[in-house]
VOBA-1610 file (N, C-alpha, C; in pm, whole numbers, padded with zeros to 5 digits, always signed):
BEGIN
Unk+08034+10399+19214Unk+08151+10469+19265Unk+08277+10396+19223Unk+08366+10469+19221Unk+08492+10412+19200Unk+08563+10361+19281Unk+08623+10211+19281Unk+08671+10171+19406Unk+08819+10233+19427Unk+08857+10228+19581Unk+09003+10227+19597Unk+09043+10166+19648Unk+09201+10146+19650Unk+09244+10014+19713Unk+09334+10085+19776Unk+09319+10076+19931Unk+09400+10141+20044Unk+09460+10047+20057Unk+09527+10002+20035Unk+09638+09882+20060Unk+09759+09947+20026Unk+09864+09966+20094Unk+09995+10036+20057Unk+10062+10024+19924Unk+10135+10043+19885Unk+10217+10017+19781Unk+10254+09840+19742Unk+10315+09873+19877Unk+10404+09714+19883Unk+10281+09579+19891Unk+10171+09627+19974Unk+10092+09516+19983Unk+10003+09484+19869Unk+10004+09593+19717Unk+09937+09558+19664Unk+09961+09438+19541Unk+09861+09393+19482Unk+09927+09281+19393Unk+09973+09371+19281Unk+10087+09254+19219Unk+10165+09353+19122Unk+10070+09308+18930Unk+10131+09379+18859Unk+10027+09287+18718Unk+10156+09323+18640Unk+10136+09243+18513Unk+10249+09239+18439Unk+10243+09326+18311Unk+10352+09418+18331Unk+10332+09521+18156Unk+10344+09444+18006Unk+10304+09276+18009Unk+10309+09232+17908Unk+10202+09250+17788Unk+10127+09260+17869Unk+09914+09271+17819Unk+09969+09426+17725Unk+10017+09557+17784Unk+10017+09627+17718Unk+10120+09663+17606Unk+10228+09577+17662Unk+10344+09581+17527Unk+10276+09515+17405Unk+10256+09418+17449Unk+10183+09339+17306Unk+10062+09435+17247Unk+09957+09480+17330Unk+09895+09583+17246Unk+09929+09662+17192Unk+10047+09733+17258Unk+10114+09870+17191Unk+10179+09818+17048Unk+10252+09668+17060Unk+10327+09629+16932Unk+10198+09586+16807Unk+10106+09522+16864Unk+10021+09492+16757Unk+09919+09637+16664Unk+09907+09740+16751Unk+09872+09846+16737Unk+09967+09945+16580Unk+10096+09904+16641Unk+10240+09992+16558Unk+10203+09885+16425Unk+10209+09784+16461Unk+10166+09695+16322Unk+10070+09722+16249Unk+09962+09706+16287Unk+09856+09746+16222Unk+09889+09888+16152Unk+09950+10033+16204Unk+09943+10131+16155Unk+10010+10101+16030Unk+10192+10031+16050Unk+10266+10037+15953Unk+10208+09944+15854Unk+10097+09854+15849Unk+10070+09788+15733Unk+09948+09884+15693Unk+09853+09963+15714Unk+09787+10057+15690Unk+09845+10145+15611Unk+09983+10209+15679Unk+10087+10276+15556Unk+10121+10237+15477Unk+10149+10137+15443Unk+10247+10048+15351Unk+10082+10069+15284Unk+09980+10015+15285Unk+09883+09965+15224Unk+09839+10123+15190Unk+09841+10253+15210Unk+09810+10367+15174Unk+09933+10422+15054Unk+10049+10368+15082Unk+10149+10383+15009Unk+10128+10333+14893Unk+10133+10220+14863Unk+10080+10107+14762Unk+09998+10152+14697Unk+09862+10192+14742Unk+09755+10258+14681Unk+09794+10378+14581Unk+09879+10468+14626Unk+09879+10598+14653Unk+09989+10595+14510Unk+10126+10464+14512Unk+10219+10462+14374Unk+10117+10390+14260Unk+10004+10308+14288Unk+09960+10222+14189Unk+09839+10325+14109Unk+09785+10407+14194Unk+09693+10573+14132Unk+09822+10624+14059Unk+09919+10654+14126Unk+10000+10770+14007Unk+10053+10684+13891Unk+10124+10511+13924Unk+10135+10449+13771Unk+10005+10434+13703Unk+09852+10420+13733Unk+09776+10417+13639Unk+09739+10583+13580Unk+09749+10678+13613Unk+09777+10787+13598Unk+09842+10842+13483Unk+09958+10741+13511Unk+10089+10759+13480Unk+10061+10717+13268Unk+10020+10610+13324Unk+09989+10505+13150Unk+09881+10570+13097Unk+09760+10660+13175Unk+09654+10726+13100Unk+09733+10835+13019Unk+09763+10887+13087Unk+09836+11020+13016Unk+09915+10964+12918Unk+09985+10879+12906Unk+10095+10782+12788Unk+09971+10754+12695Unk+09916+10683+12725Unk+09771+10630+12627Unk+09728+10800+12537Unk+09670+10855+12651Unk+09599+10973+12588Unk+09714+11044+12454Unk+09856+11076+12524Unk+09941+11124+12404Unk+09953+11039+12304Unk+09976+10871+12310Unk+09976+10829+12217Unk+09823+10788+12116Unk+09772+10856+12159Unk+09638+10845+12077Unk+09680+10987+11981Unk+09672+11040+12109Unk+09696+11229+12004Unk+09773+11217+11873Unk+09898+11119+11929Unk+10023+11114+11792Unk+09939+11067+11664Unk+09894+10958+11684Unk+09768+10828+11580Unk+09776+10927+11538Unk+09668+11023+11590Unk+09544+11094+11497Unk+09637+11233+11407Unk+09730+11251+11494Unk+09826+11383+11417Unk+09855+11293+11284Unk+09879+11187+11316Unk+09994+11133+11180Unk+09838+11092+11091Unk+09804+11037+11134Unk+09690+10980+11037Unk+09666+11100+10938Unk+09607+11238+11036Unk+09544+11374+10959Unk+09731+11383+10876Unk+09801+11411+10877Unk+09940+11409+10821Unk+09930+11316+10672Unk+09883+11215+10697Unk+09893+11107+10566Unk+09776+11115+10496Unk+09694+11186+10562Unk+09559+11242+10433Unk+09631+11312+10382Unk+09681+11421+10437Unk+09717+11534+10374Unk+09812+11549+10267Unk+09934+11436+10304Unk+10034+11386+10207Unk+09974+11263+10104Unk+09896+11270+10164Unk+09848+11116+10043Unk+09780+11185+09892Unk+09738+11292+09857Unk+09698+11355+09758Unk+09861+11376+09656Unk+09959+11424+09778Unk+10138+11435+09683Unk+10137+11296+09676Unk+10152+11171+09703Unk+10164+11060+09662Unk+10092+10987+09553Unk+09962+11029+09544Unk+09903+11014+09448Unk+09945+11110+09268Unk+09955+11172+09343Unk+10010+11282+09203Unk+10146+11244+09140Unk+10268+11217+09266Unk+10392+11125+09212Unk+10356+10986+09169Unk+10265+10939+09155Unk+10208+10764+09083Unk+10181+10821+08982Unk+10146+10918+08957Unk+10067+10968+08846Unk+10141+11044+08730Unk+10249+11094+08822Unk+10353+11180+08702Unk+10419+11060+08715Unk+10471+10954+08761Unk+10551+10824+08752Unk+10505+10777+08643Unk+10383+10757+08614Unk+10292+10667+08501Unk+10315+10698+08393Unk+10293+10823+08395Unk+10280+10903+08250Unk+10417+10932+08198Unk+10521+10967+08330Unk+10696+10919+08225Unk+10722+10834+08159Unk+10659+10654+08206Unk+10687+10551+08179Unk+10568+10538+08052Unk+10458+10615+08038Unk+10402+10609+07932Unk+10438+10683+07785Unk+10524+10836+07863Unk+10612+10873+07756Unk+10765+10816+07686Unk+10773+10747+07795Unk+10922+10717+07770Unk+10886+10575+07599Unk+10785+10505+07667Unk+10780+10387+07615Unk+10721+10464+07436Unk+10651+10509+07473Unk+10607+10578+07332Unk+10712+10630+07261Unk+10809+10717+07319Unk+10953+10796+07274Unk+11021+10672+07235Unk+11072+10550+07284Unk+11142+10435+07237Unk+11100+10352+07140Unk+10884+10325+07184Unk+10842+10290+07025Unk+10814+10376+06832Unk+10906+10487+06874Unk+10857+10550+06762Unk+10925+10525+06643Unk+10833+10495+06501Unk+10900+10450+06440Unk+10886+10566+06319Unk+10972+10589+06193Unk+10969+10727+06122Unk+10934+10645+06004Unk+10735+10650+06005Unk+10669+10602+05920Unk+10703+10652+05809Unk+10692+10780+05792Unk+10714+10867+05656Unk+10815+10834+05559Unk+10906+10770+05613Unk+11057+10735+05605Unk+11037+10630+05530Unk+10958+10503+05616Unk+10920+10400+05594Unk+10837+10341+05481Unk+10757+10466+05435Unk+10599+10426+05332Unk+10741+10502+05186Unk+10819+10592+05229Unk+10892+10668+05117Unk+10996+10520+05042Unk+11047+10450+05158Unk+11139+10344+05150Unk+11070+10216+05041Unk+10921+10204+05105Unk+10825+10087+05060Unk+10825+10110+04967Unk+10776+10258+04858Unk+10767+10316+04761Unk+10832+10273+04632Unk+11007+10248+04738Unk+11056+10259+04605Unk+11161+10083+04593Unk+11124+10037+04729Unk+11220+09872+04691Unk+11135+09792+04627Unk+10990+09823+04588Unk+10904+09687+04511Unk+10976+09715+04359Unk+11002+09597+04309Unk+11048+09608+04174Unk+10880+09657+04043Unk+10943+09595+03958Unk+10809+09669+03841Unk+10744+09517+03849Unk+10601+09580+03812Unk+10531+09494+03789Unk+10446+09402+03906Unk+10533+09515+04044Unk+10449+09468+04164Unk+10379+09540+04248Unk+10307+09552+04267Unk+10186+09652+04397Unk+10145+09575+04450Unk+10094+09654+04597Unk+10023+09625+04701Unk+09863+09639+04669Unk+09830+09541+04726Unk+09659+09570+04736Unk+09598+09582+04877Unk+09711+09548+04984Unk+09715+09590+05115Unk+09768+09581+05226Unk+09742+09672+05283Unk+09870+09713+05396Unk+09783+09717+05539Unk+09878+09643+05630Unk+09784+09641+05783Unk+09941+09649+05873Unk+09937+09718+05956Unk+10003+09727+06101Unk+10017+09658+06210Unk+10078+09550+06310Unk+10039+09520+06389Unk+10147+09546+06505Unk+10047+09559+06588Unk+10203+09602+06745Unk+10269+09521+06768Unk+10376+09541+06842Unk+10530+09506+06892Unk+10433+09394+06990Unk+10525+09254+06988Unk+10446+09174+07095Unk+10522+09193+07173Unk+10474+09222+07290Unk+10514+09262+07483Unk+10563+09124+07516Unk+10576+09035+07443Unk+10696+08954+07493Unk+10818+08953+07404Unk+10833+09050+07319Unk+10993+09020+07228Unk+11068+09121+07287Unk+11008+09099+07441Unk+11150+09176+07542Unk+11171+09321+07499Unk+11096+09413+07388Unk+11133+09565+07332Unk+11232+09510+07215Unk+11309+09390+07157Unk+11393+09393+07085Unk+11304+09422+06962Unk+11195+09400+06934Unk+11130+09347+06807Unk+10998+09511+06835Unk+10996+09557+06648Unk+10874+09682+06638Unk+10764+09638+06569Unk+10692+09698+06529Unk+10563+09629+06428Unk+10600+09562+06334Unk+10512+09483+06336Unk+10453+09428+06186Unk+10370+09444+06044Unk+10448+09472+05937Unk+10336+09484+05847Unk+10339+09343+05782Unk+10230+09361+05729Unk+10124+09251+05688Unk+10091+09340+05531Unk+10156+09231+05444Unk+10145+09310+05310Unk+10098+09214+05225Unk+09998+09311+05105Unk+09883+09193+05050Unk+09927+09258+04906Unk+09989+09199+04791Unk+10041+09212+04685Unk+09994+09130+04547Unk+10018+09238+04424Unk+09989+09145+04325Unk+10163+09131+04207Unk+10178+08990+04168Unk+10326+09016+04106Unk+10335+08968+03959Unk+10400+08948+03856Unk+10357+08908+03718Unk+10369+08736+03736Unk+10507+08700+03798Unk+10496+08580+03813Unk+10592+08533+03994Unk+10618+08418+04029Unk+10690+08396+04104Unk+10808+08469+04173Unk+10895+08479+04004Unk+11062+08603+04060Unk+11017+08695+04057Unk+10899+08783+04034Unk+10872+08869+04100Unk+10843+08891+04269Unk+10807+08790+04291Unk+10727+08821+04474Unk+10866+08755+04503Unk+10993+08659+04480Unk+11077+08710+04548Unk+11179+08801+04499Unk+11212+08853+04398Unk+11226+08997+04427Unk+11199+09103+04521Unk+11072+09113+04554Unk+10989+09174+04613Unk+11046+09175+04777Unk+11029+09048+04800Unk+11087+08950+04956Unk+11192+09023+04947Unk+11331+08984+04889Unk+11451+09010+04885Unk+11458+09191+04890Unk+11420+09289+04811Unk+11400+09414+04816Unk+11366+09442+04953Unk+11283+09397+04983Unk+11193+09466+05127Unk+11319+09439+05280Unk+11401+09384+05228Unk+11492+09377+05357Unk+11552+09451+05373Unk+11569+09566+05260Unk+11680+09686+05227Unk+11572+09791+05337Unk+11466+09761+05369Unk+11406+09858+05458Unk+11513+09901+05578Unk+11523+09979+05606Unk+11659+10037+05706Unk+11563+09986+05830Unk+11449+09960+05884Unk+11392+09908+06005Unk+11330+09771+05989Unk+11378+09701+05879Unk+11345+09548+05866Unk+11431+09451+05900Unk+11367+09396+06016Unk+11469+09277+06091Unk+11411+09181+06006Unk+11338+09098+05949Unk+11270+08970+05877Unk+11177+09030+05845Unk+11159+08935+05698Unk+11094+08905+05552Unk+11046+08759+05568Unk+10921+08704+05608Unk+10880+08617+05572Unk+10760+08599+05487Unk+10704+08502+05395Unk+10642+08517+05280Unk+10525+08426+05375Unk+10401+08501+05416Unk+10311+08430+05437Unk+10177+08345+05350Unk+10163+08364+05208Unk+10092+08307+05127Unk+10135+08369+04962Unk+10072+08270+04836Unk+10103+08328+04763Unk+10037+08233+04686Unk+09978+08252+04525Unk+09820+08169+04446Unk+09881+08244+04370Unk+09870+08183+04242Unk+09850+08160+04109Unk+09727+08256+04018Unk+09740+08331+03937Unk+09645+08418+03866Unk+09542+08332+03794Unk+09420+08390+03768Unk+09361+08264+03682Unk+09429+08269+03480Unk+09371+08107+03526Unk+09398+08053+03374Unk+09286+08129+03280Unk+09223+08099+03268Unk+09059+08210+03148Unk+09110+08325+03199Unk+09105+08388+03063Unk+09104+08542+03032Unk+08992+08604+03091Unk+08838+08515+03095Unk+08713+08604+03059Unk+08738+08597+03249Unk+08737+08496+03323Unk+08740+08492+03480Unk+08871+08539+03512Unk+08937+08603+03472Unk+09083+08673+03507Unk+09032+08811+03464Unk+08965+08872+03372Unk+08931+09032+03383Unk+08777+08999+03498Unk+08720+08926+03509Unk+08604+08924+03626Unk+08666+08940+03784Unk+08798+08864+03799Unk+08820+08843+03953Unk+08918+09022+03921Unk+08931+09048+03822Unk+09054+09178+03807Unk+08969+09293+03853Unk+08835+09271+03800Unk+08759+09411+03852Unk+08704+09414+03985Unk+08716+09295+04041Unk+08671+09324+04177Unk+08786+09386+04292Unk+08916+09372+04231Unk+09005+09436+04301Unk+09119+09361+04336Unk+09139+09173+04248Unk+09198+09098+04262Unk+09287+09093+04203Unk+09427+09011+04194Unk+09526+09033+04100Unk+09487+08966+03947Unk+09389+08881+03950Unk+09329+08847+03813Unk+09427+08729+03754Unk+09483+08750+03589Unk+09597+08665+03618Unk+09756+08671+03675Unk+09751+08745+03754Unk+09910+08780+03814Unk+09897+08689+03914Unk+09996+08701+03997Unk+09990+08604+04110Unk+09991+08711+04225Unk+09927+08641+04330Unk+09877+08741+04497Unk+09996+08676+04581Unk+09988+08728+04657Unk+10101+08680+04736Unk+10106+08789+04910Unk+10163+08716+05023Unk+10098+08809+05104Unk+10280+08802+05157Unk+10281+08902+05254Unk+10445+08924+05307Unk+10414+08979+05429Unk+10477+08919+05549Unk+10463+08971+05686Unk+10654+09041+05677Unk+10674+09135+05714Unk+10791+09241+05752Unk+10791+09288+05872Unk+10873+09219+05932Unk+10899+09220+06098Unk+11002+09349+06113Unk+10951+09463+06145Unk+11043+09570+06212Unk+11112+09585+06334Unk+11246+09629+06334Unk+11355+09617+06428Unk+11289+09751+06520Unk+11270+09743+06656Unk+11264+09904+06774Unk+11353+09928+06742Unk+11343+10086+06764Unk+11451+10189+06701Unk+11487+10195+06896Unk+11677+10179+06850Unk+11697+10278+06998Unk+11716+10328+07068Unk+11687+10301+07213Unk+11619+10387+07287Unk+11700+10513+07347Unk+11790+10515+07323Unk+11913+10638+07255Unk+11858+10694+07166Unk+11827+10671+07045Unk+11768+10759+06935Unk+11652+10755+06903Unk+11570+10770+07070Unk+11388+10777+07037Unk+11431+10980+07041Unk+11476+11048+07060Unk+11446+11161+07062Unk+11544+11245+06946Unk+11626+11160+06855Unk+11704+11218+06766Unk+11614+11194+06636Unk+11643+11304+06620Unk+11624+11317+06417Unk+11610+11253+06364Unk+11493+11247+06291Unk+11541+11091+06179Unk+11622+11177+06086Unk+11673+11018+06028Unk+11789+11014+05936Unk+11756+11061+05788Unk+11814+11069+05755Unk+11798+11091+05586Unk+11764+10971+05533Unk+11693+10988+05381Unk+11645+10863+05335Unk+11770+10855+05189Unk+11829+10730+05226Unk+11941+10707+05111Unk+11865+10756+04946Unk+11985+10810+04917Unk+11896+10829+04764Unk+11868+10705+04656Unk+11925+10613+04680Unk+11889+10513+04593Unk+11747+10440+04649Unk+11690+10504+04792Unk+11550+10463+04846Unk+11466+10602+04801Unk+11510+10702+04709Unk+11422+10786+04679Unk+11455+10915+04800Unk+11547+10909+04885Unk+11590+11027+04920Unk+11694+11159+04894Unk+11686+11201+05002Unk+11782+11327+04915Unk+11998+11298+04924Unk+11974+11142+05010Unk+12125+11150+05061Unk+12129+11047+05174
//
């Protein structure tokens, strides 16, 4: 049963509302750190939220641009490629030299009494900076000495000859009978051999796409 206490008002003992203030305050505490701590929760879900969705678009971008630079990387390849081939035409257009011109010129500066027994080409060396064009390499037979420099001296009148240097040159034989023997094999016999390197000047690069010139008439041209 439940007790009662018939004791009047005044006679009863009194108790102090401290027991329940302090519960009521520790109670309000607890809630507001429960909030605070639901709050907290509740901004740190929407910032991770927040950075997935940032992550996820910036993945999307990657992969847009990546598929973007396949797609452009085929035009980049094709501009390397028409790049190449200008710089392969250009260089060809600047090395061209007007052989025809050249063999017409050869034709006619050897004096008498001198021919070639052979002729070789060699390329422009990639270190004379583009100033400097081929080389011929010329294999000759002459009657005596002032002939092969004659010959030297003539060959500078070439309109594309920067240098004339005389790379070898022997004596014909003494015997008649071993001077028609070395003659039929294709040798100068008793004349004298003699060899000539002719260093050609690049034509330029202004007039890789103009006309050649006329060949002077005293080189056997028309003017």
């Amino acid at each position: 049963m439940r007790p009662v206490n018939l004791l009047p008002e005044r006679y009863r003992p009194r108790t102090g509302a401290g027991a329940d203030s302090r519960t009521s305050y520790i109670a309000l505490a607890a809630l507001a750190l429960l909030a605070l701590a639901v709050f907290g929760y509740v901004m740190t879900a929407n910032k991770v939220s927040s950075r997935n969705s940032e992550i996820a678009e910036t993945r999307q971008q990657i992969a847009a641009a990546e598929g973007e630079a396949v797609t452009l990387k085929a035009y980049g390849d094709f501009a390397g490629v028409k790049a190449a081939r200008l710089a392969a035409v250009k260089t060809l257009a600047t090395e061209r030299l007007d052989w025809e011109r050249l063999f017409r010129e050869l034709a006619h500066v050897l004096p008498e009494r001198v021919w070639l027994t052979g002729f070789q080409a060699k390329a422009a060396d990639a270190d004379g900076g583009g100033e400097l064009g081929p080389t011929l390499l010329l294999e000759g037979c002459a009657e005596d000495h002032g002939r092969v420099a004659d010959a030297m001296v003539r060959l500078r009148e070439l309109h594309v000859a920067d240098d004339v240097e005389l790379t070898q040159t022997a004596a014909g034989e003494e015997d008649g009978a071993a001077a028609a023997a070395t003659s039929s094999e294709g040798d100068c016999g008793r004349f004298y051999s003699f060899g000539v390197s002719v260093t050609l000047a690049a034509p330029p690069a202004d007039d890789a796409g103009a006309a050649p010139s006329q060949v002077p008439a005293r080189l056997g041209g028309g003017g």
